[in-house]
C-alpha positions as CSV (number, residue, x, y, z in Angstrom):
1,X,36.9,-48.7,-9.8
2,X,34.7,-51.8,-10.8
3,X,36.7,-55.3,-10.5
4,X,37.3,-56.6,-13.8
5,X,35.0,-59.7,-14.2
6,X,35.9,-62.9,-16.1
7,X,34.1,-63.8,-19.0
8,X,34.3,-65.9,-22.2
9,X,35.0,-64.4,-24.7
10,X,32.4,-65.7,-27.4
11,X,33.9,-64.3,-30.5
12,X,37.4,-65.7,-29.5
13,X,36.2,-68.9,-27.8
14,X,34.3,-70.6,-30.6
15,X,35.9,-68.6,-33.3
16,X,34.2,-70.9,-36.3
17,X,30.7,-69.9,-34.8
18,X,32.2,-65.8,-34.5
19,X,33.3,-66.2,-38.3
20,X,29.9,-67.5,-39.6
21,X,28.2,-65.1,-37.9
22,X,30.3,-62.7,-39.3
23,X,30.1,-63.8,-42.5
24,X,26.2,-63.4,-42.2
25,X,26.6,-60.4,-41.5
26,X,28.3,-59.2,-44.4
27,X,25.9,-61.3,-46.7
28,X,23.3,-59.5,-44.9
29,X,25.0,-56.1,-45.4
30,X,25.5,-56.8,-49.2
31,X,21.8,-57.5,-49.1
32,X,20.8,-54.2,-47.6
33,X,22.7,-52.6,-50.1
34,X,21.0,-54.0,-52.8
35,X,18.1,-53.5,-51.6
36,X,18.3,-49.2,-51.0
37,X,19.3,-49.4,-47.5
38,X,22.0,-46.8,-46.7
39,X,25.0,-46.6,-44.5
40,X,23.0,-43.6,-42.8
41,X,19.4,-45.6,-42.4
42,X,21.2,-48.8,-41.4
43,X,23.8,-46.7,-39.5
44,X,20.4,-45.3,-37.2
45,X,19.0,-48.9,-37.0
46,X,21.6,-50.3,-35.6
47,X,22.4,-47.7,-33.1
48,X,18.9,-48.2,-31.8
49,X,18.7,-51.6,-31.4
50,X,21.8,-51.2,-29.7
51,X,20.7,-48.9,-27.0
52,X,17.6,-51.0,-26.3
53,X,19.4,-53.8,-25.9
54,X,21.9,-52.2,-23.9
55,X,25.0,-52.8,-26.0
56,X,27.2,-50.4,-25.1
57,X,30.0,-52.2,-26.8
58,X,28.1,-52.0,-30.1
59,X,26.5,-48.3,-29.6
60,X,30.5,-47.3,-29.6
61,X,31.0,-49.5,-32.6
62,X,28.1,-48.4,-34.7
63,X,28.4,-44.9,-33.4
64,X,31.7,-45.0,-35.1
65,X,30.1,-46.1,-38.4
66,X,27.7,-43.4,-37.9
67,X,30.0,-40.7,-38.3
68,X,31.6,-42.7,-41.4
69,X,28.2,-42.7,-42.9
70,X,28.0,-38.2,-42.2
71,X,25.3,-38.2,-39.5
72,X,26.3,-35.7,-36.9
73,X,26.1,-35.2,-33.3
74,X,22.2,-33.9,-33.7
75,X,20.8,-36.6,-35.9
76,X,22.8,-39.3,-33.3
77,X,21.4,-37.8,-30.1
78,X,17.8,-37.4,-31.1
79,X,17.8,-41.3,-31.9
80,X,16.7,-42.6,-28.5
81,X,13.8,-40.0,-28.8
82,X,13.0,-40.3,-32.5
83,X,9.3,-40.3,-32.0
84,X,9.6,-36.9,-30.5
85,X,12.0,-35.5,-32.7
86,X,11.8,-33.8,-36.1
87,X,15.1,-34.9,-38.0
88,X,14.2,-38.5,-39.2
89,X,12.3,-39.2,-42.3
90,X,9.3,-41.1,-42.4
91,X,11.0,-43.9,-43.7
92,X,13.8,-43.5,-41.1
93,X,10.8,-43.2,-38.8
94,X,9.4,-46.5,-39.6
95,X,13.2,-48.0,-39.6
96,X,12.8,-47.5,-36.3
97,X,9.7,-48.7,-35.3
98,X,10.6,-51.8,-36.8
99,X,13.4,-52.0,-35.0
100,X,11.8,-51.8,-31.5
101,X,9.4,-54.6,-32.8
102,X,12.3,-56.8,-33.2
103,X,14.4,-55.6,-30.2
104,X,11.1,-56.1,-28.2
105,X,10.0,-59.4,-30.6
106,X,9.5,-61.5,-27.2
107,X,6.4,-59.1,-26.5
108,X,3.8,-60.0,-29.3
109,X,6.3,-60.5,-31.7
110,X,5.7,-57.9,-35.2
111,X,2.5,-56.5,-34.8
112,X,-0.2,-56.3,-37.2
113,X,-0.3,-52.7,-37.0
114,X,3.6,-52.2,-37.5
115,X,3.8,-54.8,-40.0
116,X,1.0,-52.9,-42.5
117,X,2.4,-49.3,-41.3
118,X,6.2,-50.1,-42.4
119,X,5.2,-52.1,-45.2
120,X,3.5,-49.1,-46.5
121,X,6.6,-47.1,-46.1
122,X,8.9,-49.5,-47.1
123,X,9.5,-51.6,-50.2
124,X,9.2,-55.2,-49.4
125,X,12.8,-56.0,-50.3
126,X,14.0,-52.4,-47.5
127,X,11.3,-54.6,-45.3
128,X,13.4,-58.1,-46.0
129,X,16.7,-56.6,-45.6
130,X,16.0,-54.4,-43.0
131,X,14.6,-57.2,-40.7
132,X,18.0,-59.6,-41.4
133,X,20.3,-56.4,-40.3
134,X,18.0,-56.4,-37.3
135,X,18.4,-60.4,-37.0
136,X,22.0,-59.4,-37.3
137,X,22.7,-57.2,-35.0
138,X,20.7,-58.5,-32.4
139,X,22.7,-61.5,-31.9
140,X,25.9,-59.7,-31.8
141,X,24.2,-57.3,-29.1
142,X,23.7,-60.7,-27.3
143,X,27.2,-61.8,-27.4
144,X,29.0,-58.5,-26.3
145,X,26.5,-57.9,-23.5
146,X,26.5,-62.0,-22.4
147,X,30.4,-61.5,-22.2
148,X,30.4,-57.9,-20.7
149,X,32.7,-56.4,-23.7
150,X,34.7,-53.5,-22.1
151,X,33.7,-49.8,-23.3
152,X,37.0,-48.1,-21.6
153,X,36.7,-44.1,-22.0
154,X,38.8,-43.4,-25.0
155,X,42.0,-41.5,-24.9
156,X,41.6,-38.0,-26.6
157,X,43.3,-36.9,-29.5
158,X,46.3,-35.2,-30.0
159,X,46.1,-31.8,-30.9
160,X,46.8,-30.9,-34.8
């Protein structure tokens, strides 16, 4: 069994910093709504960044909102392998690929070449919102991973 570590707690520690960013977040979200993005698109987006960040703390949480939002076991697993998988639209397709760009925005930043591709897929207000969820859920990625966030193995459900 792994030793529990000690860490701050960000989101407890400085909680007037957690409740700002939180309340960007929902601005964001309200945004994003406006703007046509979907539980289900945003739902896939944030799942990915996730997993390339290596949140597993907010891959369980967004998971979670996945299946809220009525994508199902097959949509979620094929996300880490979308560009060899058939089951995401082309504008879920180039949800994605932005995504990686700003998971990956250290190397190069937005390309060129992703920036004309997704803006041909997406309006420019998906575009704007889409990059401030991404802006979003990059920095809570940050916090749980800086602070190691537990993901215990839940409990299973009673039977009915």
């Amino acid at each position: 069994m792994k030793k529990e570590e000690r860490r701050v707690h960000l989101s407890r520690s400085a909680m007037d910093a957690y409740r700002a960013l939180d309340s960007f977040t929902q601005t964001v979200n309200e945004i994003a709504a406006a703007s046509g993005i979907d539980d289900r698109f945003k739902e896939i987006m944030m799942i990915h960044a996730s997993q390339l960040n290596g949140c597993a703390f907010c891959v369980r949480v967004h998971l979670d909102k996945a299946l809220e939002a009525g994508l199902d076991a097959d949509v979620i697993s094929q996300i880490a392998t979308w560009r060899d998988s058939g089951v995401f639209t082309e504008r879920e397709r180039a949800g994605l690929e932005l995504t990686e760009s700003f998971v990956y925005i250290h190397d190069g930043g937005v390309s060129d070449e992703v920036y004309d591709h997704v803006g041909g897929i997406l309006s420019e207000k998906e575009y704007v919102a889409l990059s401030w969820l991404l802006v979003s859920i990059n920095s809570f990625n940050r916090i749980a991973i800086a602070g190691r966030y537990p993901v215990p193995p839940r409990k299973p459900k009673p039977a009915a």
